[in-house]
C-alpha positions in Angstrom: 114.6 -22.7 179.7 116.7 -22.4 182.7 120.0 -21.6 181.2 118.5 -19.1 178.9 119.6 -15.1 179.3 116.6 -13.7 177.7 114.5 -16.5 179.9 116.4 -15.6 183.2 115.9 -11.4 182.2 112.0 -12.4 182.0 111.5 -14.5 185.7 113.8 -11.1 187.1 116.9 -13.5 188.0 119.0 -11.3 186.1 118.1 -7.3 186.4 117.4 -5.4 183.5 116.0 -1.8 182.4 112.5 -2.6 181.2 110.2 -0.5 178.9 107.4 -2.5 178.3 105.7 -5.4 180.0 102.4 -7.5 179.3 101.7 -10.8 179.7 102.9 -12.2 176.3 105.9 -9.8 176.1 108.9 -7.9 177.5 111.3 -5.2 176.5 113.9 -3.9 177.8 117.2 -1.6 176.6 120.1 -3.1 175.5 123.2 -3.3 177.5 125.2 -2.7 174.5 123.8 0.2 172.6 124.2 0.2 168.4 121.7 3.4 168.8 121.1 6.1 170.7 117.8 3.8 171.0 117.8 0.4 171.2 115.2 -2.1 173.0 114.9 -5.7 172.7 111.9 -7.2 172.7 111.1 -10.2 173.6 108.6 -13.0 174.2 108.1 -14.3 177.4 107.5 -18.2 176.2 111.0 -19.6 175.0 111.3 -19.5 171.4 114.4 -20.1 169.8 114.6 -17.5 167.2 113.1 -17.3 164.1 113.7 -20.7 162.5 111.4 -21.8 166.2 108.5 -19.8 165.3 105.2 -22.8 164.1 101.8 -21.9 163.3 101.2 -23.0 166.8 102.8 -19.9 168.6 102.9 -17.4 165.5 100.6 -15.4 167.5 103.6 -14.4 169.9 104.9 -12.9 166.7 102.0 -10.8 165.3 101.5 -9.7 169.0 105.1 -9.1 169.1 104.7 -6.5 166.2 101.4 -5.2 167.1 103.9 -4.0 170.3 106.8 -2.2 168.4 104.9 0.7 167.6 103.4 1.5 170.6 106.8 1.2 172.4 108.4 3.0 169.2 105.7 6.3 170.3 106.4 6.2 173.8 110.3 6.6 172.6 109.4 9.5 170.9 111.2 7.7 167.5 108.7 9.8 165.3 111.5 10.3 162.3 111.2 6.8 161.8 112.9 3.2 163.4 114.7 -0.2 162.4 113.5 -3.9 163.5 116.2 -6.4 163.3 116.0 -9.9 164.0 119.4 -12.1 163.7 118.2 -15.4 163.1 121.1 -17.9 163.7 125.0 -17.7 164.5 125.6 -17.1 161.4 123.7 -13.8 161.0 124.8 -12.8 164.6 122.2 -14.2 166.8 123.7 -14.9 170.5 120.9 -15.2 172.6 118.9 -18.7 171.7 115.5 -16.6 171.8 113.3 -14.8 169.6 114.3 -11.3 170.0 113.7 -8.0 168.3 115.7 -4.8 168.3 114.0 -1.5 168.1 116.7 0.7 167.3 116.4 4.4 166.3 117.3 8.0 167.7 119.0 9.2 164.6 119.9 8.5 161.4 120.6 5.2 160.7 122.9 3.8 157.9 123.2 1.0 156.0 126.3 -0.3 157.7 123.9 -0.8 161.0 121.5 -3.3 158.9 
């Protein structure tokens, strides 16, 4: 989508601090830390958010979490790490695509859920 931020991040249009690149993904840190670690990742087709993801492109998804981890490692989060996904405005979502935050670093508490 050409008005999309996440979409705009991806093509390079808008600069951003990457951490992990293939050809179905990208991650990059947040702007706007909650955590002394916290990455977005992404996908690189336009999804909406969660309420976009079909059977047809639930493989973004799985690949999506088969990605975490690895990028989790390479972070050195080895005492552990939260995934959060806002789904709607509602819950907080801002950005109209399917995003995931890695955020870890230190001890997180429930208030940051």
């Amino acid at each position: 989508m050409s008005d999309c931020l996440f979409c705009k991040i991806i093509s390079g249009e808008i600069p951003s601090n990457k951490v992990y690149e293939d050809e179905t993904v990208y991650a990059f840190r947040d702007i706007a830390p909650q955590a002394p670690t916290h990455i977005l990742v992404i996908p690189k087709e336009h999804i909406s958010g969660c309420n976009g993801v079909t059977v047809d492109n639930s493989a973004v998804v799985a690949h999506i979490f088969a990605v975490i981890p690895q990028i989790a490692q390479a972070e050195g989060l080895t005492g552990g790490y939260r995934v959060v996904s806002n789904c709607g405005p509602d819950a907080g979502q801002t950005v109209p695509h399917l995003h995931f935050h890695i955020l870890g670093g230190k001890q997180l508490t429930l208030e940051m859920a």
